[in-house]
SEKOLLO-433357 format. One line per 10 residues: their letters; for each residue x, y, z of C-alpha. Coordinates in pm, whole numbers, always signed. Layout:
REM SEKOLLO-433357
a) X,Y,Z ~ ... $
This chain:
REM SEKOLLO-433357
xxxxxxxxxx) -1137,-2281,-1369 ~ -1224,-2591,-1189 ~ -1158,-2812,-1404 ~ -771,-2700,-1448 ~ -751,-2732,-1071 ~ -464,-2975,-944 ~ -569,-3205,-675 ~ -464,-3072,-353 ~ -408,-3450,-210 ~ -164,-3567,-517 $
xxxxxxxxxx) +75,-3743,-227 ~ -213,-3930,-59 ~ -205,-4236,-216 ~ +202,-4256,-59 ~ +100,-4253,+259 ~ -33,-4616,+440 ~ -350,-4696,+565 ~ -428,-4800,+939 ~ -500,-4568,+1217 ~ -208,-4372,+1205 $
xxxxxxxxxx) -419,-4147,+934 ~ -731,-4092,+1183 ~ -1065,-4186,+1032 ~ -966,-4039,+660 ~ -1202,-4240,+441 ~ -1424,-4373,+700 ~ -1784,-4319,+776 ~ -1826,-4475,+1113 ~ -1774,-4290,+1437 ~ -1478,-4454,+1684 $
xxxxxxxxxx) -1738,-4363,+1959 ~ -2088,-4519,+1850 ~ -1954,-4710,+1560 ~ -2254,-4549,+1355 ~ -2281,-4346,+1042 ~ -2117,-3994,+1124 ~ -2390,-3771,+1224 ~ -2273,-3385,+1158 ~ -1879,-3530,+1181 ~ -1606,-3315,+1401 $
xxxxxxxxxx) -1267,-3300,+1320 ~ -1004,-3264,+1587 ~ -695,-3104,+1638 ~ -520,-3450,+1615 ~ -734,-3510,+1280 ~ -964,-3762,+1431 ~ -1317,-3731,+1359 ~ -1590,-3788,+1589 ~ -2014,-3724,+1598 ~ -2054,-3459,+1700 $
xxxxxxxxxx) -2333,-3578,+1991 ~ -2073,-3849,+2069 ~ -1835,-3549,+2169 ~ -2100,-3355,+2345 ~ -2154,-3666,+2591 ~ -1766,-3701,+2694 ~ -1664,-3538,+3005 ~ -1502,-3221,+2981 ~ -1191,-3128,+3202 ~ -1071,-2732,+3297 $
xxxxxxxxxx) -752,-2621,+3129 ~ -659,-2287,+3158 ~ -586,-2077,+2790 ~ -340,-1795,+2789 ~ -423,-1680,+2433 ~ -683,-1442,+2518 ~ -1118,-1456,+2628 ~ -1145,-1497,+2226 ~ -930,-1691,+2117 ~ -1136,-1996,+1862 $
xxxxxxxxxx) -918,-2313,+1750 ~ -1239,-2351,+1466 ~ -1131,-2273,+1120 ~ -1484,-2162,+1098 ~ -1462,-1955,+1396 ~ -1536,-1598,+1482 ~ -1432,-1310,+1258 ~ -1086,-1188,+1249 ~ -1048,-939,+1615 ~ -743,-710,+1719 $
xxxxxxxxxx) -534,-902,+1916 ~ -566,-847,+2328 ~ -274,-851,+2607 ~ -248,-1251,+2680 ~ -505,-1309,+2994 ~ -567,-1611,+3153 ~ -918,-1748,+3078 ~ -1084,-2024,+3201 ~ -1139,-2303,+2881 ~ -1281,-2654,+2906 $
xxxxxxxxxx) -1101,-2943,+2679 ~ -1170,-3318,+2635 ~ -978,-3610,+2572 ~ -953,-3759,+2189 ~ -1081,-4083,+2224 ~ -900,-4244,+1943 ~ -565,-4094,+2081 ~ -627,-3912,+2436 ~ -458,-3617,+2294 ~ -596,-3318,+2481 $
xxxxxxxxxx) -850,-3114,+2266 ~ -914,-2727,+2384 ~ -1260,-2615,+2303 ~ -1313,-2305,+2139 ~ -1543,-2082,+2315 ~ -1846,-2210,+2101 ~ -1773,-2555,+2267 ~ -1821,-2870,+2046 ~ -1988,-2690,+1795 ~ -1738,-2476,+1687 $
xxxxxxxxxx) -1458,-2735,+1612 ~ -1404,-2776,+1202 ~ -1688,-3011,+1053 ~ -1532,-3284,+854 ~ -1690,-3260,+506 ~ -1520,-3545,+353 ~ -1654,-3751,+630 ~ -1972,-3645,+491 ~ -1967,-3682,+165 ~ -1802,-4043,+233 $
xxxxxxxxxx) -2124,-4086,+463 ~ -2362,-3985,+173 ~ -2150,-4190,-66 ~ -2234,-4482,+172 ~ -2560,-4409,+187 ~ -2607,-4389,-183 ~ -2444,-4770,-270 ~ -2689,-4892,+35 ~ -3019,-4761,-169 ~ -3033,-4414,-44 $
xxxxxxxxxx) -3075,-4559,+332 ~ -3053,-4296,+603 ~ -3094,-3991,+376 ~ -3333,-3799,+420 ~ -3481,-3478,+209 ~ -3238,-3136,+213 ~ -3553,-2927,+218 ~ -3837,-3104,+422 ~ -3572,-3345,+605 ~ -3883,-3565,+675 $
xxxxxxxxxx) -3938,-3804,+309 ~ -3677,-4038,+182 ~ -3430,-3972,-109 ~ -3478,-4033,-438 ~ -3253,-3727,-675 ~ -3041,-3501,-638 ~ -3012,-3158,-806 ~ -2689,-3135,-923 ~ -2711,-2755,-933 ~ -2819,-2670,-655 $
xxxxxxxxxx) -2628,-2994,-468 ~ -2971,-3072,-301 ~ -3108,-3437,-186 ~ -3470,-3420,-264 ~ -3770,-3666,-229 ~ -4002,-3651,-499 ~ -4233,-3390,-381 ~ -3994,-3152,-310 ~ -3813,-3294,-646 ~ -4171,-3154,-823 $
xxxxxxxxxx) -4160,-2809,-628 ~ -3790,-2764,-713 ~ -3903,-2778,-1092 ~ -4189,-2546,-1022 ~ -3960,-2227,-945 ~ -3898,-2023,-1203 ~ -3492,-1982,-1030 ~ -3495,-2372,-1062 ~ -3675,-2458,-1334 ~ -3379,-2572,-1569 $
xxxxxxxxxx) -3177,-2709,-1300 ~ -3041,-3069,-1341 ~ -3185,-3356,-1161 ~ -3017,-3708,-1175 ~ -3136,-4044,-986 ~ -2973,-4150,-711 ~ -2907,-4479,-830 ~ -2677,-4289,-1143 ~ -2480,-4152,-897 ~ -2362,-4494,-675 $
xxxxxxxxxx) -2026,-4479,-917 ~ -1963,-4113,-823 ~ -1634,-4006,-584 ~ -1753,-3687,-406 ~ -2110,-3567,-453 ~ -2047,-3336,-141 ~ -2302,-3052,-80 ~ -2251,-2691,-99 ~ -2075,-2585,+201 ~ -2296,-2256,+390 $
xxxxxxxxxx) -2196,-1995,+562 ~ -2231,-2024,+952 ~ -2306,-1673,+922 ~ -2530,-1630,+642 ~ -2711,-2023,+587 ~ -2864,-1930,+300 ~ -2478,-1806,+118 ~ -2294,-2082,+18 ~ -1861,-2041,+92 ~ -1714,-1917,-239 $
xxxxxxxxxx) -1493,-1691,-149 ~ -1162,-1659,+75 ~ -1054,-1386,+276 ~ -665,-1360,+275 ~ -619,-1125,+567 ~ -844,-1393,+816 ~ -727,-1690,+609 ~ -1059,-1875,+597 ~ -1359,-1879,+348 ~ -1628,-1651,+365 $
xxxxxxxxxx) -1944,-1627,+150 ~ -2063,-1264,-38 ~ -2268,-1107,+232 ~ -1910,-1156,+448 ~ -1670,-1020,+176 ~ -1919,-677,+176 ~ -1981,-678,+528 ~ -1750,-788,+804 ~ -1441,-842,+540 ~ -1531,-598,+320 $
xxxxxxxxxx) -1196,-415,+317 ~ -994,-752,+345 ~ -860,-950,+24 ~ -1099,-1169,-73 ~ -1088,-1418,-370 ~ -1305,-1685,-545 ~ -1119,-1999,-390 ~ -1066,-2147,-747 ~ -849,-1828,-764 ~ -676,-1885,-461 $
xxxxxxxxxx) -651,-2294,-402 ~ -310,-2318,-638 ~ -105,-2090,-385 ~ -231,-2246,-107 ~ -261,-2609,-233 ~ +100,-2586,-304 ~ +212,-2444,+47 ~ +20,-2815,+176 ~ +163,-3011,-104 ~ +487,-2889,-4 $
xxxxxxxxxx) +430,-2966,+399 ~ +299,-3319,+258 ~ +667,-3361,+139 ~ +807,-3250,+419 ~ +586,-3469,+610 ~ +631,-3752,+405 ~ +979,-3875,+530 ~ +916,-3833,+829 ~ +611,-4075,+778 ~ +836,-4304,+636 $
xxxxxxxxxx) +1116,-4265,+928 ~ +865,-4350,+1160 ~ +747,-4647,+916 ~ +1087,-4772,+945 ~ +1177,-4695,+1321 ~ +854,-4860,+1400 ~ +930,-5190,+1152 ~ +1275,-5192,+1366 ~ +1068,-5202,+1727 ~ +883,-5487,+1603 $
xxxxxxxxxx) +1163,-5695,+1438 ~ +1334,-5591,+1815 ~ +1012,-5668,+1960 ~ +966,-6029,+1827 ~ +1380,-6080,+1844 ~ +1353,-6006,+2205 ~ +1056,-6276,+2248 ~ +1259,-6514,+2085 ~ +1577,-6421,+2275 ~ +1339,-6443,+2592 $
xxxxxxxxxx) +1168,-6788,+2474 ~ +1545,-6927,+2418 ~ +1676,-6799,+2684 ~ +1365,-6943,+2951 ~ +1436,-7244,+2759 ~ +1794,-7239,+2832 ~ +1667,-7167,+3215 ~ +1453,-7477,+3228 ~ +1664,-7669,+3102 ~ +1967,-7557,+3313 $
xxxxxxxxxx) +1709,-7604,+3631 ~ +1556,-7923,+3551 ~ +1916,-8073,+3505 ~ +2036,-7836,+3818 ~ +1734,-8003,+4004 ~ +1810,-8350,+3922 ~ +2149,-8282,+3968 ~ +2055,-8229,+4344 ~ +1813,-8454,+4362 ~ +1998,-8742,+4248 $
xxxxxxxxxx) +2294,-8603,+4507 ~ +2064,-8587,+4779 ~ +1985,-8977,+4743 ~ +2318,-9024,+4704 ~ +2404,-8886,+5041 ~ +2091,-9034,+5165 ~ +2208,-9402,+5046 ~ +2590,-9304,+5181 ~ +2444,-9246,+5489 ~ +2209,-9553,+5460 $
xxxxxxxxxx) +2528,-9783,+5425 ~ +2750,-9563,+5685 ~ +2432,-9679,+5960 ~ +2462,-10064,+5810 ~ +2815,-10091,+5780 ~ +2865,-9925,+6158 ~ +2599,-10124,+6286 ~ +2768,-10433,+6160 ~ +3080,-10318,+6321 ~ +2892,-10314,+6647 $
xxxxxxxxxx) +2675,-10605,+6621 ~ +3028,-10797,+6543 ~ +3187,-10619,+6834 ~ +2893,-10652,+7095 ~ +2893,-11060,+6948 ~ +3228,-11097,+7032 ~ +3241,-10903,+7357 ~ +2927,-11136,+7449 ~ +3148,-11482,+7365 ~ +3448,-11308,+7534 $
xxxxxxxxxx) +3218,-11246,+7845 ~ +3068,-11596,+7846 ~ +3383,-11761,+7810 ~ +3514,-11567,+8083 ~ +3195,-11595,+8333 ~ +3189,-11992,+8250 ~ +3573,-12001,+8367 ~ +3535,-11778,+8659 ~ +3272,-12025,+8782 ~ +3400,-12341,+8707 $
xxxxxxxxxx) +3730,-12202,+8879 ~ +3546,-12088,+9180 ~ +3341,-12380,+9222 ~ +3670,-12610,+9186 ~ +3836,-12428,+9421 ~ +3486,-12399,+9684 ~ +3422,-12754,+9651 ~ +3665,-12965,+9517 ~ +3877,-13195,+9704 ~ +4223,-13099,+9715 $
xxxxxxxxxx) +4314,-13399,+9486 ~ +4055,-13303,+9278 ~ +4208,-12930,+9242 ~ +4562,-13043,+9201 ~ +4440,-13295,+8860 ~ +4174,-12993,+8756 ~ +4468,-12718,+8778 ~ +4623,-12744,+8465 ~ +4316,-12720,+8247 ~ +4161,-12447,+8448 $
xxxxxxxxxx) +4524,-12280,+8438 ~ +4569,-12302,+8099 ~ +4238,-12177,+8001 ~ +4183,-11865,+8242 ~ +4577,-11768,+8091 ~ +4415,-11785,+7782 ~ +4120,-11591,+7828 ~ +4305,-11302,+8038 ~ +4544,-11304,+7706 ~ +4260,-11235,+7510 $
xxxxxxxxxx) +4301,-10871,+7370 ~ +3958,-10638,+7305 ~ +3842,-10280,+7303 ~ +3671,-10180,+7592 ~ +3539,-9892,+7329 ~ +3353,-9886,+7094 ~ +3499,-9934,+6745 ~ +3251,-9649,+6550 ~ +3100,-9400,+6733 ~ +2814,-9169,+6667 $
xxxxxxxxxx) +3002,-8812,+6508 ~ +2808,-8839,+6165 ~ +2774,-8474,+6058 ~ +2657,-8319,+5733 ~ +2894,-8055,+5609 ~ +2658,-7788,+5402 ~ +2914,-7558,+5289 ~ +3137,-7822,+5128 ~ +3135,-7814,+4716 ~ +3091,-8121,+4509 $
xxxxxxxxxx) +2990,-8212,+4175 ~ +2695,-8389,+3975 ~ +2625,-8431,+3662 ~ +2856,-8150,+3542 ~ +2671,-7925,+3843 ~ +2834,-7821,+4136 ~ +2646,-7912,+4410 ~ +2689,-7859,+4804 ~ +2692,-8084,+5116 ~ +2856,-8392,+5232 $
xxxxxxxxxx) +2838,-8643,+5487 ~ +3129,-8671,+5765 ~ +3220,-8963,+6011 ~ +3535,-8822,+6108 ~ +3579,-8612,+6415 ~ +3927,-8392,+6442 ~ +4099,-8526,+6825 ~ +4309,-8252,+6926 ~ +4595,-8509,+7060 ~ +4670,-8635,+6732 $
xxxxxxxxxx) +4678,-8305,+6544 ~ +5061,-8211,+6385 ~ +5253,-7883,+6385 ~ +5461,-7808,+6114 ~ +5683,-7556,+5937 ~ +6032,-7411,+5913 ~ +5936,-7098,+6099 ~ +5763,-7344,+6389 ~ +5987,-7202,+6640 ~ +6197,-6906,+6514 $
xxxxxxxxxx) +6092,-6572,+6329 ~ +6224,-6216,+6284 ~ +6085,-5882,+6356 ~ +5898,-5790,+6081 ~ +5902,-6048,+5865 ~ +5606,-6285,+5804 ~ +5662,-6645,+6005 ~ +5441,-6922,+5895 ~ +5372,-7299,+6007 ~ +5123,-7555,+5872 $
xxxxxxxxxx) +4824,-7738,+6096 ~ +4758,-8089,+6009 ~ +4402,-8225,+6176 ~ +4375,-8567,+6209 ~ +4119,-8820,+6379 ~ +4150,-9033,+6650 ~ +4289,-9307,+6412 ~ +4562,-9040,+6328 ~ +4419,-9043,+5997 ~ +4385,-8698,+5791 $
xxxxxxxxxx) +4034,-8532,+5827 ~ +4078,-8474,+5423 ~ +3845,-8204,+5450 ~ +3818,-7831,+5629 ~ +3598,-7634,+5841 ~ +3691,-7686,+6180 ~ +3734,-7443,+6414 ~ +4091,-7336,+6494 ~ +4168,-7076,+6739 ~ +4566,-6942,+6757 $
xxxxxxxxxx) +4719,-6664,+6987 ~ +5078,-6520,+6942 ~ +5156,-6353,+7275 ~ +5502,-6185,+7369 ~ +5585,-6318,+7696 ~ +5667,-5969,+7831 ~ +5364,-5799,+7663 ~ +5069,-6083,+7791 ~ +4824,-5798,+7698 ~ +4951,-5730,+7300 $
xxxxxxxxxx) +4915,-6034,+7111 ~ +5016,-6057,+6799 ~ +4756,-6037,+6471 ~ +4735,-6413,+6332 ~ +4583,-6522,+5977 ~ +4442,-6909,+5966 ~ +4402,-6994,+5631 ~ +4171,-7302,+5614 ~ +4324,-7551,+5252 ~ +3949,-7752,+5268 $
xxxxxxxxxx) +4158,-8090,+5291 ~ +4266,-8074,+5665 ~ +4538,-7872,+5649 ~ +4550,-7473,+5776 ~ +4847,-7251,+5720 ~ +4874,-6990,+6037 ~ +5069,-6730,+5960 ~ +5186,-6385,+6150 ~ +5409,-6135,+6138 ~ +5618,-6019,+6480 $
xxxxxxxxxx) +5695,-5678,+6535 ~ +5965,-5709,+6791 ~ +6254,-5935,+6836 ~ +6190,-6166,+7225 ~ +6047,-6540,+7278 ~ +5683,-6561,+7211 ~ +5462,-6767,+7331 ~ +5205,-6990,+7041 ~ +4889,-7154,+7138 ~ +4704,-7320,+6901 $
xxxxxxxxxx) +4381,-7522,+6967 ~ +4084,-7731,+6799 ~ +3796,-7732,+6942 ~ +3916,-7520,+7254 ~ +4135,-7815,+7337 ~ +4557,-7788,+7290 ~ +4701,-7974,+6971 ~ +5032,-8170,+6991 ~ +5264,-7947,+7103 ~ +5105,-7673,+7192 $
xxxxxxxxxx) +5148,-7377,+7352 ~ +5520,-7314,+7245 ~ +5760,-7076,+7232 ~ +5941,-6871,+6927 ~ +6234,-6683,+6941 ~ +6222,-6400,+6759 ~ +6551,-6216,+6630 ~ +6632,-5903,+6507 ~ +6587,-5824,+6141 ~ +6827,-6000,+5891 $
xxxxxxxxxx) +7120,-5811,+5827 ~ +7307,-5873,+5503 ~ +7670,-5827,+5406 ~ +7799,-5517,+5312 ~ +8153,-5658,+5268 ~ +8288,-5876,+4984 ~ +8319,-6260,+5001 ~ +8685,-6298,+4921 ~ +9031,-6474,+4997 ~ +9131,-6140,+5090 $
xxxxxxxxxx) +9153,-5762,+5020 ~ +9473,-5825,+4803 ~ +9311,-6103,+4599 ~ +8992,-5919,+4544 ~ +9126,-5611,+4451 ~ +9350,-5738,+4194 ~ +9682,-5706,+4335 ~ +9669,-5301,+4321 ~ +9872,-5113,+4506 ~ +9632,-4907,+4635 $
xxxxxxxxxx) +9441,-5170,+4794 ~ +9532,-5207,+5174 ~ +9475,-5471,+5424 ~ +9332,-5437,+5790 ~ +9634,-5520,+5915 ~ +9818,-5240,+5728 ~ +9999,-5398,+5510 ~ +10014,-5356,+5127 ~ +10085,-5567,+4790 ~ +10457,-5540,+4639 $
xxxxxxxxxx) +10455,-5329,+4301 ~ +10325,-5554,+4053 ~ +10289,-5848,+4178 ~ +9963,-6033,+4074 ~ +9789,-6322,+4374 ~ +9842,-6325,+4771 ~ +10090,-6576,+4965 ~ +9872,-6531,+5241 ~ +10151,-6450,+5464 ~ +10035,-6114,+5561 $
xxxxxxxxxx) +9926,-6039,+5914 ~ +9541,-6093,+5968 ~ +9478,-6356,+5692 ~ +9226,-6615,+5851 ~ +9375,-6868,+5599 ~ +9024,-6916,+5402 ~ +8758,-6726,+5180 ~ +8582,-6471,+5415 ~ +8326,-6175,+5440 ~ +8548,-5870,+5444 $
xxxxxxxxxx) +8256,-5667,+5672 ~ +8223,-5895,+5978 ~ +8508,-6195,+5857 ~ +8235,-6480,+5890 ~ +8294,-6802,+5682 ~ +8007,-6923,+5578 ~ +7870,-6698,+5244 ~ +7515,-6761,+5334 ~ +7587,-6635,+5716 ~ +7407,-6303,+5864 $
xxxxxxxxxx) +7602,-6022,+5908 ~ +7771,-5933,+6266 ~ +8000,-5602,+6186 ~ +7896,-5344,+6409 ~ +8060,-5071,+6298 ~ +7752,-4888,+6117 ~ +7669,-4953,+5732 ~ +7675,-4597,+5673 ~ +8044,-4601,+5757 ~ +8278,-4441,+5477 $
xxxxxxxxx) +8508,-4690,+5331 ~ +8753,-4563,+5082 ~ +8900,-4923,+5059 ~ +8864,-5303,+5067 ~ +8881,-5398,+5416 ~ +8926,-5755,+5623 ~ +8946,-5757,+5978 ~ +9237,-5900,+6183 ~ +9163,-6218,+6352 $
């Protein structure tokens, strides 16, 4: 019945190799790296020596299933079940994986031997010359056949006392050495039970195999079948978890193929973009270094060229002065001890050249002075990078500052009023650049103690626009400084008027002319059109002779309105007013 059997691992040869499928196939322990010695299989399907497992350090977990409750698949016979209870279990750590094993209650020993392992190890073993197995029944003399009956190693005395027995007279011995081409020359698989019963049978009810002492003892009223009876039902249920399995195997295949192309686009990504950052940082850094000699050599030939201005000042001030000493004393000497003949012929030279001299014109200042500042927070640009800092030589003087604007020195309530700041130096030249500090107050000159909220808005190229909004019509009072010192013109005052009031009216020759000629329309004056007639003589009373607002009778179209009489005032008609 056997030989019909189909194999229970037909999908195997899908699945890939590598770690992912534990230690199926091998013969080495993960722990010792040695041949498996009495091989454990895990939960997690990792299989380790059993003495390797034994040495790693158990951990307390607790286990709710019940005091008898045996992960083994060659555990303890089938028991009632018990009210869940918590019992005290030990577990270890799979160290292949880490996953967390729970011991049965037989410990180590009681986890599922790996027989495949085994058979791989003997298989091993067999292709080496038989080294490292030793004799089934004296487990002290080397190898050298194998009873293929009884699935025995032997050595050759135990090979002649196997013959010997009458039970094993006629059973089939082979060499070792035949058998190196072999795929599974496994041994019988025992009973834990009963050692000297090998596992035939399989009990249904306790789904595990048992051997004939168990079927009529402990399982004797259970089903129990030979397992070539029962392997087709149950190969099938794993075949069909195997295909279940299998796409998932392949989805994770593919998930994990997509984390590694991700994986290696994201080093390359990283690699181009760190390239991208040295490269923008070496060229950022010589960018700054080569504008840091460049303010370095401005400021180099600022030093040489004011220096030059002073030497050539201080040499001229020194001729000046030497001229002017060497006429002072020729003069006083003359005039201490010359004769008075000798003054009256000396006079005109000495005249002539102290006139001269006193007409020379110099600068009892300085022509450069010392207000060299570097300006950090100014913005500038090399080699495509925008860099900071510049050197300044100009200092802002107060006194030749400029106020200007439209709204310098009128505003109305409510509306925004705005002027313009120009900073210059003492040359009157514009400071071309921002950053100075500018300080302006808007104060009512009845209310000293509620100024007004200002807004300086600094342009970066000298210029600042101050601008504020007045709540209340009255003169105001405007101080604006630099530097805490006045600009030209300042403090000032600002009369502020009432809100802008447009016109209501119409800008017209008159009511007549605007409305047509209707009758209906009617003039301030009283008076009214003549049936039918079309245009205006402007002969009636209270025609100002020119176009006009009707409201308020101001001239000019672009004029504020002046009618008091209340824009919510109900007119049914045109009106002018009589003037």
């Amino acid at each position: 019945m056997s030989e019909k059997r189909k194999p229970l691992l037909g999908f195997m040869g899908k699945l890939p190799s590598g770690p992912a499928l534990g230690n199926s196939g091998k013969t080495h322990c993960p722990l010792c790296m040695g041949l498996f010695q009495a091989p454990r299989l895990l939960p997690c399907l990792h299989t380790v020596c059993t003495t390797c497992l034994e040495r790693l350090e158990p951990f307390s977990v607790v286990d709710i299933r019940g005091g008898d409750s045996d992960a083994s698949s060659e555990g303890s016979l089938f028991q009632e079940l018990k009210p869940p209870c918590l019992q005290p279990q030990t577990g270890i750590l799979c160290p292949v994986c880490d996953a967390q094993v729970d011991l049965p209650m037989g410990g180590v020993k009681a986890l599922t031997i790996d027989h495949l392992a085994m058979n791989d190890v003997m298989l091993e073993s067999l292709r080496g010359e038989g080294q490292g197995l030793v004799c089934d029944l004296c487990s002290d003399r080397d190898v050298e056949k194998r009873c293929q009956t009884c699935k025995a190693n032997l050595c050759h005395f135990c090979c002649q006392a196997h013959r010997r027995q009458k039970k094993t007279t006629y059973h089939t011995m082979v060499d070792l050495k035949d058998l190196k081409d072999c795929s599974r020359i496994g041994k019988a698989i025992l009973c834990p039970a009963h050692p000297a019963e090998e596992l035939r049978l399989f009990c249904e009810l306790c789904d595990q195999p048992v051997c004939r002492d168990c079927a009529v003892g402990a399982h004797r009223e259970h089903p129990c079948d030979f397992a070539g009876n029962v392997i087709h039902k149950h190969g099938d249920s794993v075949r069909e978890l195997l295909k279940g399995t299998q796409p998932r195997v392949e989805a994770l295949e593919g998930a994990l193929a997509q984390v590694k192309d991700t994986k290696s686009a994201l080093q390359q990504r990283v690699q181009a973009v760190a390239a991208d950052i040295r490269t923008f940082s070496e060229g950022y850094i010589k960018a700054v270094e080569e504008h840091r000699d460049g303010l370095l050599k401005q400021l180099e030939d600022i030093r040489l060229q004011q220096e030059n201005s002073l030497q050539l000042q201080k040499a001229q001030l020194e001729q000046l002065l030497a001229d002017m000493r060497t006429g002072v004393e020729f003069t006083e000497h003359l005039l201490t001890s010359g004769s008075d003949l000798e003054i009256l012929i000396t006079k005109g030279v000495v005249v002539e050249r102290l006139t001269k001299l006193n007409q020379v014109e110099y600068s009892a200042r300085p022509r450069v002075n010392d207000k060299i500042c570097f300006s950090p927070q100014e913005k500038g640009r090399c080699r495509g990078y925008e860099v900071y800092g510049a050197i300044n030589t100009k200092e802002v003087d107060p006194a030749k500052c400029v106020l200007q604007g439209k709204d310098l020195h009128r505003a109305r309530e409510r509306q925004t009023a705005s002027f313009t700041l120009l900073c210059k130096d003492a040359a009157g030249e514009g400071m071309g650049r921002g950053g100075d500090n500018i300080q302006v107050a808007v104060v009512p000159k009845d209310k000293k103690d509620s100024p007004v909220r200002t807004i300086v808005q600094d342009n970066k190229d000298g210029t600042y626009g101050v601008s504020y909004t007045p709540k209340e019509p009255g003169i105001y009072k405007v101080l604006v400084c630099v530097k805490e010192q006045h600009v030209q013109g300042s403090p000032f005052t600002v009369t502020v008027r009432k809100k802008h009031h447009p016109h209501p009216g119409v800008f017209h020759c008159c009511t007549f002319c605007s409305s047509g000629g209707q009758k209906t329309a009617r003039c301030a004056c009283g008076g009214t059109m003549p049936g039918g007639y079309l245009g205006c003589g402007h002969g009636h009373k209270g025609h100002p002779g020119r176009p006009h607002w009707s409201c308020c009778g101001k001239f000019s179209e672009k004029s504020e309105c002046t009618w008091t009489g209340g824009q919510s005032t109900a007119r049914s008609v045109l009106r002018t007013v009589a003037l």
